[in-house]
C-alpha positions in Angstrom: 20.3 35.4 -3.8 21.6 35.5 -7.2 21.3 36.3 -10.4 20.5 34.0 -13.1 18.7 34.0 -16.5 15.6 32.2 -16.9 15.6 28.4 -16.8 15.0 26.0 -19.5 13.6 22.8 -19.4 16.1 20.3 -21.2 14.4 17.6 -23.6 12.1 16.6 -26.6 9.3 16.7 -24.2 8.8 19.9 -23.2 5.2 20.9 -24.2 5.9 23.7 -27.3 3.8 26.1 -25.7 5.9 26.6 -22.6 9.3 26.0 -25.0 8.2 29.3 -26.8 7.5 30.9 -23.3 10.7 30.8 -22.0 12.4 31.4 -25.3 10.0 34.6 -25.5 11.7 35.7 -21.9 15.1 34.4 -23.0 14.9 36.7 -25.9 13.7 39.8 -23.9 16.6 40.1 -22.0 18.9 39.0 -24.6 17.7 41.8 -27.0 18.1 43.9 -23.3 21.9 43.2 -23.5 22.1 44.1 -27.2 20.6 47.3 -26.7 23.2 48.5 -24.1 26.4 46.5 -25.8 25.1 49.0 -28.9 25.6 52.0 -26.3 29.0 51.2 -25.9 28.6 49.6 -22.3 30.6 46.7 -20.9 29.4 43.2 -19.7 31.8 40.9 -18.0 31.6 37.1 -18.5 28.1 35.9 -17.6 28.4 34.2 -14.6 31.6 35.7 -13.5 32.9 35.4 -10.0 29.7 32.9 -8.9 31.3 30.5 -7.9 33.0 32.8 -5.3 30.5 34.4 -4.4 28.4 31.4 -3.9 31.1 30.2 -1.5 31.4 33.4 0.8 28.1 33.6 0.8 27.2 30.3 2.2 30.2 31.3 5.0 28.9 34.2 5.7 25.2 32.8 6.7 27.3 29.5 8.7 29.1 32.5 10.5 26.2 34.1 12.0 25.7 36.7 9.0 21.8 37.9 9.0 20.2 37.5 5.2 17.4 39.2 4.7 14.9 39.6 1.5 16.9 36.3 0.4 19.9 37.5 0.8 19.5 40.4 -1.0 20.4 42.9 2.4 22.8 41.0 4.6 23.7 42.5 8.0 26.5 42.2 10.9 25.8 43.2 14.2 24.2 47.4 14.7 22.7 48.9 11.6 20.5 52.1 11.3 16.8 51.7 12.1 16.2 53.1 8.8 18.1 50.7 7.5 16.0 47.5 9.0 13.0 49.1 8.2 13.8 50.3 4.7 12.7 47.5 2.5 9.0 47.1 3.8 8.6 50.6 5.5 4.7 51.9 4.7 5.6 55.3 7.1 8.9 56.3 5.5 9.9 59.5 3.5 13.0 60.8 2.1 13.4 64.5 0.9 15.2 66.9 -1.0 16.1 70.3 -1.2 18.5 70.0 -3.9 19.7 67.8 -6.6 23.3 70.2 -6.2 26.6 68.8 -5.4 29.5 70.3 -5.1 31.7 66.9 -5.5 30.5 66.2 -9.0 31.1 62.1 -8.6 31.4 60.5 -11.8 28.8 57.4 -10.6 25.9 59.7 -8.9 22.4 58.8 -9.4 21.2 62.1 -9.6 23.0 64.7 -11.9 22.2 63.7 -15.4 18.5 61.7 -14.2 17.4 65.0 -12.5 19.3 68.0 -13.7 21.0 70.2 -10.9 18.5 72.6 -9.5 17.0 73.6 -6.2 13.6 72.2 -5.2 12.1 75.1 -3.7 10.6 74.7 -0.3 7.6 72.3 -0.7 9.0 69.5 2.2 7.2 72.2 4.3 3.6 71.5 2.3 4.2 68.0 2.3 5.2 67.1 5.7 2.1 69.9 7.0 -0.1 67.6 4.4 0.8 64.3 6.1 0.2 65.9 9.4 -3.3 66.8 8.4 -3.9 63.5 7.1 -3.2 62.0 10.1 -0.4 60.1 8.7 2.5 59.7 11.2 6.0 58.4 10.0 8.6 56.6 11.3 11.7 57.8 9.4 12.5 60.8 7.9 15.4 61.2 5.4 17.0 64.3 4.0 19.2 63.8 0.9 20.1 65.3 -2.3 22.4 66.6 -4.3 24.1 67.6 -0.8 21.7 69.3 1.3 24.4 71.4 3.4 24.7 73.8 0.4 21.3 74.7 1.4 22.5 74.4 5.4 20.1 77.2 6.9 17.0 75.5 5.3 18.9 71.9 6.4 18.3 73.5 10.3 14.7 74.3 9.7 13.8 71.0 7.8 14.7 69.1 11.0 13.5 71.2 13.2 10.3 71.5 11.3 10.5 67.2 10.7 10.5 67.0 14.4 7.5 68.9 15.7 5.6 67.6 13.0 6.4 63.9 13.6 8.2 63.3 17.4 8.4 59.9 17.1 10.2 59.5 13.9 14.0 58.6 13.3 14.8 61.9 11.2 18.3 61.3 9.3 21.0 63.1 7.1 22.7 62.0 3.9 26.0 64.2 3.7 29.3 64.0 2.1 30.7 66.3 5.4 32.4 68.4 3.4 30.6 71.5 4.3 29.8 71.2 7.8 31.5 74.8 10.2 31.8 74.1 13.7 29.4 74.4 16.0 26.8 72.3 12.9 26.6 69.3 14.6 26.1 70.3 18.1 23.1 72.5 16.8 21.5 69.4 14.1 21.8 67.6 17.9 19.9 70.2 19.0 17.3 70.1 16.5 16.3 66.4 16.9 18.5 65.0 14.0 19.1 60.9 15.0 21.5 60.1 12.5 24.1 62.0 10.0 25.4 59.0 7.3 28.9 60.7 6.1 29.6 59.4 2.3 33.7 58.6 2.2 34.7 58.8 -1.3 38.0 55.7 -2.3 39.5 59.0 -4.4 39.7 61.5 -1.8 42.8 63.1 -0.9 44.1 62.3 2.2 43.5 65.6 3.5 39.8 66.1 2.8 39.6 61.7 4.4 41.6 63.2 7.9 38.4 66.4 7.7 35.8 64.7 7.4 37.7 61.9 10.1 37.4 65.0 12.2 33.7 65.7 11.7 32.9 62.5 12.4 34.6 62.0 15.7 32.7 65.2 16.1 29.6 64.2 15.6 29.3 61.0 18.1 29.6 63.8 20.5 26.1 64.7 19.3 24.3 62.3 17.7 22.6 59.0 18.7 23.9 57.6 15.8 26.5 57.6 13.3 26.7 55.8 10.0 28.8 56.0 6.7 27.2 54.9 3.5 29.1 54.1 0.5 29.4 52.7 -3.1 32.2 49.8 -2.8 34.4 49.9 -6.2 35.5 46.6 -7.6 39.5 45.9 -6.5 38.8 48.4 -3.3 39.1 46.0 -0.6 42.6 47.3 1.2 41.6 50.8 1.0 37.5 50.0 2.4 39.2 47.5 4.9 41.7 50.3 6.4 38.6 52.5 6.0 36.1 50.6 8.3 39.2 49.8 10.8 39.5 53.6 11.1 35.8 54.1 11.8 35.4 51.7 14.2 38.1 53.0 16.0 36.4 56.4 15.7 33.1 54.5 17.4 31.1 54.9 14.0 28.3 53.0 14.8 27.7 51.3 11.3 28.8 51.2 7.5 26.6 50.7 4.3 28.5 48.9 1.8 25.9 49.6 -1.2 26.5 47.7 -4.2 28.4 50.0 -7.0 26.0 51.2 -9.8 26.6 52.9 -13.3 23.4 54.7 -13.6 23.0 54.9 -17.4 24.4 58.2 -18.1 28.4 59.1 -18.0 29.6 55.3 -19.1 33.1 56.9 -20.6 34.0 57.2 -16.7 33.3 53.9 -16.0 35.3 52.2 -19.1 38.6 54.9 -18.7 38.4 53.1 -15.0 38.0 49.1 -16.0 34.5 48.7 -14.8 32.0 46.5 -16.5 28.4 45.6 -15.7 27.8 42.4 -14.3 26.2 39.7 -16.4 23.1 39.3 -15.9 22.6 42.4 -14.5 19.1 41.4 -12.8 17.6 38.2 -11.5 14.7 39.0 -12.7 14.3 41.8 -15.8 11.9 45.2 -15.3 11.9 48.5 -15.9 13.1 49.5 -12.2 12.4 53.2 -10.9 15.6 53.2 -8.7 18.0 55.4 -10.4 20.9 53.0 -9.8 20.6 51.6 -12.7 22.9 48.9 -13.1 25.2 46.9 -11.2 28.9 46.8 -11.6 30.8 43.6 -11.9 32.9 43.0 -9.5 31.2 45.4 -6.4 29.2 42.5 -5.0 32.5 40.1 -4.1 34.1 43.1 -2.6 31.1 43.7 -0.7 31.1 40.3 0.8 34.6 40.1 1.0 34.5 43.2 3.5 31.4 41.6 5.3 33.7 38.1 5.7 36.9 40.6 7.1 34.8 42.4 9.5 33.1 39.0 10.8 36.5 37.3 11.4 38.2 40.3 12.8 35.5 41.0 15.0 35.3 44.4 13.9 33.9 47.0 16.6 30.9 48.4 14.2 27.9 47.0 12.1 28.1 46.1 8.6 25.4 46.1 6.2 26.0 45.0 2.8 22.9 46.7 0.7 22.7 45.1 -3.1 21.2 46.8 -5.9 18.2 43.7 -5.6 17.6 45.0 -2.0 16.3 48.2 -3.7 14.6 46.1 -5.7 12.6 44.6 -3.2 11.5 47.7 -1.6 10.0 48.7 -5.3 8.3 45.5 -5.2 7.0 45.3 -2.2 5.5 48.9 -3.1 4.2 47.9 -5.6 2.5 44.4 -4.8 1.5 44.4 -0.9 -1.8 45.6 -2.0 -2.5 42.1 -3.6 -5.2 40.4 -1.4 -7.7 40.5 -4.3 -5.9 37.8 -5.8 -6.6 33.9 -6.4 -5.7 31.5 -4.1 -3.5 30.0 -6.8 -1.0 33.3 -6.2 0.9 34.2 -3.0 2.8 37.1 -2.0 6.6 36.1 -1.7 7.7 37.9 1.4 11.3 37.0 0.2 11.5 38.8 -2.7 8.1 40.3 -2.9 7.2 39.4 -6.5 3.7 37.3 -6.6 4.0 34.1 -8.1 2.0 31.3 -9.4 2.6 28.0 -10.7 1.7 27.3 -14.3 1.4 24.1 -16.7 1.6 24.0 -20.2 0.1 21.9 -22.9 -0.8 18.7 -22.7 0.6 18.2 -19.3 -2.5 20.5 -18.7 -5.1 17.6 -18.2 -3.2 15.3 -16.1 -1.9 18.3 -13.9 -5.9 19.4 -13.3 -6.4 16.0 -12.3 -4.0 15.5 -9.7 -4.5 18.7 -8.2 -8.3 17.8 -7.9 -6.9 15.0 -5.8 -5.5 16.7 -3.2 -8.8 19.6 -4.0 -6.0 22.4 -4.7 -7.2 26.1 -6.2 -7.3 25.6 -10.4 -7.4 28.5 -12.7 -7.8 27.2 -16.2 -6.9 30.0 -19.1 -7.9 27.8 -22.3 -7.4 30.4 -25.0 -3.9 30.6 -23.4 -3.4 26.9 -23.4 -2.2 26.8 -19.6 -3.5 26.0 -15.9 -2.6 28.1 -12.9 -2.0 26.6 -9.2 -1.0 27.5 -6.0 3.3 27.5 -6.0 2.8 24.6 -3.1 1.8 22.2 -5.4 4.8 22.3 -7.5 6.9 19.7 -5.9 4.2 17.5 -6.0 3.9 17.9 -10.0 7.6 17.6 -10.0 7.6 14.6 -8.9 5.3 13.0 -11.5 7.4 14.4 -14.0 4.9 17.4 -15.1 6.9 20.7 -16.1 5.5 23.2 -13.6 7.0 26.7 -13.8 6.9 29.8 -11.5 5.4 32.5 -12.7 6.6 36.0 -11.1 4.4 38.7 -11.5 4.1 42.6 -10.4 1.0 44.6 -10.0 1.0 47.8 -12.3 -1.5 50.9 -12.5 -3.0 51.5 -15.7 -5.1 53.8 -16.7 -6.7 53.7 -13.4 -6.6 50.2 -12.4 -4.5 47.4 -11.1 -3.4 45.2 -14.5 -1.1 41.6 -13.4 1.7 41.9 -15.2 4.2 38.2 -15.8 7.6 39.2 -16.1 9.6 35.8 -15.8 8.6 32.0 -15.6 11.1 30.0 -13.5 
């Protein structure tokens, strides 16, 4: 995986009509840039740190390293069963009770996207509603905000989560600031799977040697336990001590999520030397996740500590979780439902976007007769002045020097109904 702008075809013979295509998509995401440069945020050198990256990647996938979704989520030994199933899980649901926090982080997701407020106690409608559905899930999720400020209601949601669905894998996102004794032995006791603790690189060193504590504390109860984590950009000693400590501590895996500025609070971000990488996205769209965008810089740390933990032969699982792995997970939401489609699309199952293979032009004629020669699916939009094929066939136009382009596409709801939207030509 990685990112890239759209790619232009070089040379005086590039039919006009697919010039001014990818100019159009050239110009999207340029005027994209311009719009947040006018906000006052930071871009680093496009391209910066590929090269590297490149390289670590290709020794990470030599040295055993699993890539999934295209590299987008690459994993090291144990992660959580969440975690596997995330991207393409149909039977998954994450709650909240709150959008509070008492830690106030300067990059979270939620406090200017959602407001800070409790969210009353409709988990219980909504998990009953699934139940009389007939819907069973997998995985359950509580999140927030920090749910532990509402700790009583925490007890009752798991215990609630696991008579409704026995089955599941029922899980807790906390900081572990607020858990008394005597917590964990009780969320053992009301079916909870997994607590992921979130470590913080500007902790003190007392509140790290607490929550050290209440971790050790909680392999006693748990099946599993797992730290999740935003990796800052120059972190690498402090994550690298970090993940030595929790291994020794028999944490049973670590999420190295890729560092996001989610649009709100950027004077943070600059007083600390963070920039967004450039491009931000392989592919552009308006994304729901509330990361926002990535920071430059996270991704090589990420992979850095991935490289560390393979060589040392580190004594816990590693998953490195980019901001295009959340990506996927939107996209494959949003396009599994695709079977209505021509034969001249296919669903990606590496990325999840569904593509086709377009010729422009004049190259339109001689394309539709070669791919009546091998009797390959045609969809001919005249008015449009382009031909649409299965993405199969593209080598094979390649190679008599036709300009064939990937199309990537996503399914959107409008007003009712499924509209195929283009969003970048490859």
């Amino acid at each position: 995986m990685s990112r890239s702008f759209p790619s232009r075809f070089e040379g005086a013979f590039t039919p006009p009509e697919l010039a001014a295509r990818l100019r159009f998509y050239d110009e999207a995401y340029d005027d994209f840039i311009r719009q947040l440069e006018a906000r006052g945020i930071l871009f680093a050198d496009r391209f910066e740190d590929a090269d590297e990256i490149a390289r670590l990647r290709s020794r990470l996938m030599e040295s055993g390293i699993e890539g999934w979704y295209r590299g987008a989520s690459l994993r090291r030994g144990c992660i959580s069963p969440a975690c596997r199933d995330c991207v393409t899980a149909l039977r998954s649901k994450t709650f909240e009770l709150t959008t509070q926090c008492h830690r106030k982080c300067f990059f979270c997701l939620n406090s200017e996207a959602m407001g800070a407020s409790d969210l009353g106690s409709s988990w219980r409608d909504d998990m009953d509603d699934l139940c009389v559905r007939g819907i069973q899930l997998d995985h359950v999720g509580l999140s927030g905000g920090e749910p532990l400020l509402l700790k009583q209601e925490t007890f009752e949601f798991f215990e609630h989560a696991r008579e409704r669905f026995p089955r599941a894998w029922l899980r807790l996102y906390t900081s572990g600031d607020l858990l008394s004794d005597g917590d964990l032995e009780r969320f053992g006791a009301c079916g909870l799977d997994e607590i992921r603790f979130s470590f913080k690189q500007e902790d003190s060193s007392e509140i790290g040697k607490r929550l050290f504590s209440r971790v050790a504390e909680a392999k006693r109860h748990l099946s599993f336990v797992a730290v999740e984590m935003p990796v800052f950009p120059g972190s690498f000693p402090y994550m690298r001590d970090l993940m030595e400590t929790l291994a020794g501590l028999g944490v049973d895996s670590i999420n190295l999520l890729e560092f996001c500025f989610p649009l709100a609070n950027w004077g943070e971000f600059a007083k600390r030397g963070f920039r967004i990488a450039n491009p931000p996205f392989d592919v552009l769209y308006r994304y729901d996740y509330a990361g926002g965008l990535p920071v430059a810089g996270s991704e090589l740390e990420c992979l850095r500590l991935l490289d560390f933990a393979q060589e040392s032969d580190l004594g816990m699982g590693v998953h490195y979780c980019s901001l295009e792995n959340k990506h996927r997970a939107e996209m494959f939401s949003l396009n599994a439902a695709s079977a209505w489609l021509s034969d001249a699309y296919i669903f990606d199952e590496g990325d999840f976007f569904l593509k086709t293979c377009k010729i422009f032009g004049d190259e339109v004629l001689r394309a539709r007769y070669l791919l009546d020669g091998i009797d390959a699916a045609c969809i001919e939009h005249e008015a449009a002045g382009f031909i649409e094929c299965h993405p199969d066939c593209k080598q094979m136009l390649d190679k008599e020097g036709i300009h064939a382009v990937i199309s990537y596409n996503v399914l959107e709801q409008r007003d009712g109904r499924a509209v195929l939207r283009e969003l970048a030509l490859r």
